[in-house]
DRENLUM-218058 format. One record per residue: x, y, z of N, C-alpha, C, O, CB in turn. Coordinates in Angstrom, 3 decimals, m for minus. Glycine has a CB too. Layout:
     n.xx     n.yy     n.zz    ca.xx    ca.yy    ca.zz     c.xx     c.yy     c.zz     o.xx     o.yy     o.zz    cb.xx    cb.yy    cb.zz
        X        Y        Z        X        Y        Z        X        Y        Z        X        Y        Z        X        Y        Z
...
REM end
This chain:
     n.xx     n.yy     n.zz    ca.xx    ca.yy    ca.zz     c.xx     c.yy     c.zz     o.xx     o.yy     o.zz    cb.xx    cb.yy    cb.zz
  m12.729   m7.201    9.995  m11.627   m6.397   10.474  m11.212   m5.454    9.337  m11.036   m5.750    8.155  m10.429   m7.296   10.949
  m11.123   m4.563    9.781  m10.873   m3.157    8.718   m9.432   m2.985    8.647   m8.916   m2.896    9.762  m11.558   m1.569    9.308
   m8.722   m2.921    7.776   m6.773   m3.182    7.117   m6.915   m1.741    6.286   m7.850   m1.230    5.670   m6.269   m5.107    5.576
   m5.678   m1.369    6.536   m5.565    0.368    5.630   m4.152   m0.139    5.673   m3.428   m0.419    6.629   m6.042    2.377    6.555
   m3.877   m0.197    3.826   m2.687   m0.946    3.374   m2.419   m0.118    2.272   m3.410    0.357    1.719   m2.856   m2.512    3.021
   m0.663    0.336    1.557   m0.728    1.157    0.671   m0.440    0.491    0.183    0.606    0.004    0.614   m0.344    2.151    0.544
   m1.156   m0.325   m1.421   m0.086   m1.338   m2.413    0.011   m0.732   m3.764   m0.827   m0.176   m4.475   m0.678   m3.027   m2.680
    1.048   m0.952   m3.889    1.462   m0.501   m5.009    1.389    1.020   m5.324    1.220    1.564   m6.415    0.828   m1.192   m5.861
    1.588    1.667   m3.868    1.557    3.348   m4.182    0.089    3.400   m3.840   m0.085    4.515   m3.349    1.988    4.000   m5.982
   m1.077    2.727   m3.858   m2.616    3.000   m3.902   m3.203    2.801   m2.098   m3.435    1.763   m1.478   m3.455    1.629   m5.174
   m3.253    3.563   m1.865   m4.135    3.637   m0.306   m5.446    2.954   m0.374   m6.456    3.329   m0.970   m4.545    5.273    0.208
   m5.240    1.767    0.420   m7.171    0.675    0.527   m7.104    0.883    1.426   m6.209    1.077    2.249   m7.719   m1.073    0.292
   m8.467    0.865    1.376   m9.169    0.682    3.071  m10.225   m1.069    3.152  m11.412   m0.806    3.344  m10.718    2.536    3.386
  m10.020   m2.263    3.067  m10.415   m3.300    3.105  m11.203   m3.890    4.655  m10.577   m3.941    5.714   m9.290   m3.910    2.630
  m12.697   m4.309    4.512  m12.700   m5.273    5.656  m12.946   m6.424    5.084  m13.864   m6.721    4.320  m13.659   m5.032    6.752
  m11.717   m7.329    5.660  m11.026   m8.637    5.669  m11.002   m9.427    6.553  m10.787   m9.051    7.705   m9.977   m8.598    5.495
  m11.278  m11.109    6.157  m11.276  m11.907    7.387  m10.132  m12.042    8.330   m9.028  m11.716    7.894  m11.552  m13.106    7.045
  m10.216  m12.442    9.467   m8.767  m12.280   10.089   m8.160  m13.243    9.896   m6.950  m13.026    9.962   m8.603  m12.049   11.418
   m8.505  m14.600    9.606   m7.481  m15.338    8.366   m7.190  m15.000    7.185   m6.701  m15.925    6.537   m7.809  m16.434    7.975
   m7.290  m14.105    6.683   m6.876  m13.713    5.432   m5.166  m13.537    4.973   m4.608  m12.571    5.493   m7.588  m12.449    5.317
   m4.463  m14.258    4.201   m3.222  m14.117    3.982   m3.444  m12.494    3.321   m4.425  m11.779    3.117   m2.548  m15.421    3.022
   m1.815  m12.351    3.100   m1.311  m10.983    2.808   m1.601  m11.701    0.730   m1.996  m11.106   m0.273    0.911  m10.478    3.745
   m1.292  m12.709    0.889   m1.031  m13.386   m0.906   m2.375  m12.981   m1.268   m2.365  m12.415   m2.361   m0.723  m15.451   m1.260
   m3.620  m13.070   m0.708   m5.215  m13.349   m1.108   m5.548  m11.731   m0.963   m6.320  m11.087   m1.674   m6.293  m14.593    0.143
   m5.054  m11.432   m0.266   m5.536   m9.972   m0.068   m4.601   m9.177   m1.619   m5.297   m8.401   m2.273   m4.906   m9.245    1.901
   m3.753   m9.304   m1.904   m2.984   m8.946   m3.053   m3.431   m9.277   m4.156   m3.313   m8.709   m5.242   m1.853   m9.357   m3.054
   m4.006  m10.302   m3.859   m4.601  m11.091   m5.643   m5.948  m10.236   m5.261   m6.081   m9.290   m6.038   m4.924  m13.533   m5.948
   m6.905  m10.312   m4.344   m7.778   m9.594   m4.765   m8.433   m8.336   m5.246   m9.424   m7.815   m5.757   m8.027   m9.782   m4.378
   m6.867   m8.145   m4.599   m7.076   m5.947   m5.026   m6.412   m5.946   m6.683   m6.021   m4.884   m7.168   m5.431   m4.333   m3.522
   m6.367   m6.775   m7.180   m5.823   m7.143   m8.589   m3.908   m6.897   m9.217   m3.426   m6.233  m10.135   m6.885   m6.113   m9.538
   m3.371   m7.711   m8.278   m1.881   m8.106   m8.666   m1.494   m9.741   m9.216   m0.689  m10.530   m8.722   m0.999   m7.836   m7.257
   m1.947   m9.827   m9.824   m2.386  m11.082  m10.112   m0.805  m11.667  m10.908   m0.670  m12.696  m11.569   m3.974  m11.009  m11.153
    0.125  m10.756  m10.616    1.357  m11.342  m10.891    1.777  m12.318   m9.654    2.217  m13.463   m9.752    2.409  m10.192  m11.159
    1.623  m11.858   m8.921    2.073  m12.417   m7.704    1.188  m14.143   m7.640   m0.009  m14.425   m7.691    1.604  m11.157   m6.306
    2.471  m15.037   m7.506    1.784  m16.227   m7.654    1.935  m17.010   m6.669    2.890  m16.817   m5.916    2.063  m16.862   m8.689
    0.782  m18.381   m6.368    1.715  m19.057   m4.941    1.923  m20.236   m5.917    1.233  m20.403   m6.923    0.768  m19.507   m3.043
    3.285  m21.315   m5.397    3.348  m22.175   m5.998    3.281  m23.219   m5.315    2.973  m24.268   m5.882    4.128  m22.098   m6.636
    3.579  m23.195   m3.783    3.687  m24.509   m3.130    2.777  m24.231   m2.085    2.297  m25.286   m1.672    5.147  m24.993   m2.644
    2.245  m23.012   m1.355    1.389  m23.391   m0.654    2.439  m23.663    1.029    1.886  m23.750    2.126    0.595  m24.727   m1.534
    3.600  m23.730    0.877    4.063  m23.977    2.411    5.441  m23.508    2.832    6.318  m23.905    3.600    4.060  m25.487    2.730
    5.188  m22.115    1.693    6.372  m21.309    2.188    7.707  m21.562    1.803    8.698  m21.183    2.428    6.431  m21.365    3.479
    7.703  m22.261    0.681    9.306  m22.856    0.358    9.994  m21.903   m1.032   11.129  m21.554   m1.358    9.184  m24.878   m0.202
    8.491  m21.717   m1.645    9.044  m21.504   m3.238    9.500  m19.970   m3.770   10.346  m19.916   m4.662    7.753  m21.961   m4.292
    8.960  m18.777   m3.244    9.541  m17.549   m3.056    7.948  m16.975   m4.501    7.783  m15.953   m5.168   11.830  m17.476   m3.503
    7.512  m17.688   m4.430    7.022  m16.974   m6.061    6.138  m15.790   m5.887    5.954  m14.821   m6.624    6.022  m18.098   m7.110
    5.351  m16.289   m4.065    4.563  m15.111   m3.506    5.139  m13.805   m3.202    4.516  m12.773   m2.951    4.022  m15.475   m2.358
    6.537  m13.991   m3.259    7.627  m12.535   m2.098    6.728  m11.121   m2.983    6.327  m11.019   m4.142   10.438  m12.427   m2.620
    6.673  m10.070   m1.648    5.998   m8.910   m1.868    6.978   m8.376   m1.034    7.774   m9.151   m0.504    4.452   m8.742   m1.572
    7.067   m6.888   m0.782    8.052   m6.042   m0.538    7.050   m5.474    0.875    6.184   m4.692    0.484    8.537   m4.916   m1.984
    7.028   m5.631    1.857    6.403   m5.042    3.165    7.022   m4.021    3.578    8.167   m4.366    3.869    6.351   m5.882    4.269
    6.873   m3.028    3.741    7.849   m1.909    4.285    9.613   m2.348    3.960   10.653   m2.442    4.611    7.523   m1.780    6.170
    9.083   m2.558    2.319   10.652   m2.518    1.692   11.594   m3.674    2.518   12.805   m3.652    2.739   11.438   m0.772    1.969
   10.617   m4.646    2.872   11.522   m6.263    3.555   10.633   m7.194    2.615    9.426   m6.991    2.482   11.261   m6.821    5.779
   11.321   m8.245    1.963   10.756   m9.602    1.352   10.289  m10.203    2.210   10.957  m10.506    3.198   11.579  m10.497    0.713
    8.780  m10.604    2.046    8.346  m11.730    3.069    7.199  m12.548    1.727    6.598  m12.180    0.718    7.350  m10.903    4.922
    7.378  m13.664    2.410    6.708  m14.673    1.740    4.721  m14.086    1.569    4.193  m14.182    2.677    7.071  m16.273    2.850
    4.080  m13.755    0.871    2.913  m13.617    1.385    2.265  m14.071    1.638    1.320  m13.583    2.257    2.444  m13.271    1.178
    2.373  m15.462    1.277    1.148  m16.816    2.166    1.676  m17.106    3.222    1.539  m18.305    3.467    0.850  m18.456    1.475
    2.305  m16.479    4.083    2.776  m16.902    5.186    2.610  m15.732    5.968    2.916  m15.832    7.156    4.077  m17.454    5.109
    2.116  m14.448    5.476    1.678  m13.543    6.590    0.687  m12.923    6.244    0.457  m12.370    5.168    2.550  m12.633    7.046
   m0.317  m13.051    7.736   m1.418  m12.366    7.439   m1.874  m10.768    6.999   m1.286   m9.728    7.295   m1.897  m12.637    8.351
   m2.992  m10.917    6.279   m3.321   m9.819    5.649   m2.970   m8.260    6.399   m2.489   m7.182    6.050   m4.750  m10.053    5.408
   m3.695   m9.066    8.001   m4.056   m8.117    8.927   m2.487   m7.358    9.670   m2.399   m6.194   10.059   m5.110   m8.992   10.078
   m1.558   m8.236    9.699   m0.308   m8.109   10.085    0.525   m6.886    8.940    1.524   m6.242    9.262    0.312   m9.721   10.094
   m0.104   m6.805    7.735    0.359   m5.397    7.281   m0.635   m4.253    6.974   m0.751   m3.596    5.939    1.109   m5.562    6.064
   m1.536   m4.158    8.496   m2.443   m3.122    8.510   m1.390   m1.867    9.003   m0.645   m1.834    9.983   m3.815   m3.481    9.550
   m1.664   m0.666    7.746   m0.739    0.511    8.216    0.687    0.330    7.572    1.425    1.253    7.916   m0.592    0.540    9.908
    1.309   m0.603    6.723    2.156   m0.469    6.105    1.917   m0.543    4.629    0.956   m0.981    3.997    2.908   m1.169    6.570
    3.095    0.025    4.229    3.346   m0.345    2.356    3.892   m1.673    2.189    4.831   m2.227    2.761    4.607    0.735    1.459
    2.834   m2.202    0.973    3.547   m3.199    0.174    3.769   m3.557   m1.031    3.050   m4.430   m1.517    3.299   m3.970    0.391
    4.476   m3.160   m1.550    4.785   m3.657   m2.557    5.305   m5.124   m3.914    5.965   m6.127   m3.639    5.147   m3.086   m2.282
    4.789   m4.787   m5.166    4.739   m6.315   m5.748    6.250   m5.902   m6.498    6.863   m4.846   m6.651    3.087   m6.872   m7.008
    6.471   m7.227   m6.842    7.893   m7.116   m7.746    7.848   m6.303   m8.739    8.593   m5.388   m9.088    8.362   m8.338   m8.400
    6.740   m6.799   m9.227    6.488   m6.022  m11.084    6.415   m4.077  m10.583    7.067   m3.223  m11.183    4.052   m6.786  m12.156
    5.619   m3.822   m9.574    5.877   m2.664   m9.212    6.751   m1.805   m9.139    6.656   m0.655   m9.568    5.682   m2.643   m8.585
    8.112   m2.517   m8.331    8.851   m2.273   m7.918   10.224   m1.936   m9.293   11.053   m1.031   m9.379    8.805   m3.238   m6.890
    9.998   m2.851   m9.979   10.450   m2.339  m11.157   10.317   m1.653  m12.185   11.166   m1.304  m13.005   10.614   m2.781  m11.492
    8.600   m1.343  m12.109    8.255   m0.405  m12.998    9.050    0.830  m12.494    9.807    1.373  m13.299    6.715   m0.230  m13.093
    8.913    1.480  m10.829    9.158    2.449  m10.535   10.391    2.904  m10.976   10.599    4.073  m11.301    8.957    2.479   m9.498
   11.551    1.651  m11.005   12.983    1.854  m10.894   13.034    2.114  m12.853   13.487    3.112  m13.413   14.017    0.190   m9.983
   12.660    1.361  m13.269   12.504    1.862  m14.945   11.929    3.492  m15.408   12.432    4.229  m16.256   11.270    0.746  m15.666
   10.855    3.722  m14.645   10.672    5.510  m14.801   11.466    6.378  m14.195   11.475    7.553  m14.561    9.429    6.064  m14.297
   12.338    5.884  m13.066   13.162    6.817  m12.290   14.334    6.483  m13.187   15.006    7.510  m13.286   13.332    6.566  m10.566
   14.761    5.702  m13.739   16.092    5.700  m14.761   15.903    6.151  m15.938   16.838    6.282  m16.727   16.681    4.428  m15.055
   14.260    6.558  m16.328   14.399    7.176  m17.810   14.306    8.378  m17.543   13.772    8.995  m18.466   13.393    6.818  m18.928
   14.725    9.302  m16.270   14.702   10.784  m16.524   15.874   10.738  m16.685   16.501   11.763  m16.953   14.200   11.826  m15.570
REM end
């Protein structure tokens, strides 16, 4: 299944299994901040920014953010750190 996902500002075009979490698909395009810790949705360590909403990423599939932005934490703060140093 073919996913067109913008992360981190970067436009992919991925074909991905249709079990594929949104967490595995993130670690593999290399965000390797993003961590899981429990595996069942409790611990927050996966949260990624989906069209600018927190969602757990081992808990939603890859394919479920085909056509949106997502963003990682560390991202998200880089941006806000260059937009406060102009």
């Amino acid at each position: 299944m073919l996913v067109n996902i913008i992360l981190n500002g970067k436009k992919l075009s991925r074909e991905i299994a249709p079990d594929m979490t949104l967490y595995d698909f993130v670690r593999d395009n290399g965000c390797y901040s993003v961590k899981c810790g429990c595996e069942t949705s409790n611990c927050g360590l996966c949260t990624v920014f989906l069209n600018n909403k927190p969602v757990l990423s081992c808990s939603v599939l890859a394919a479920r953010a085909d056509g949106c932005r997502v963003d990682t934490l560390e991202y998200t703060c880089f941006i806000k750190r260059k937009s406060s140093s102009k």
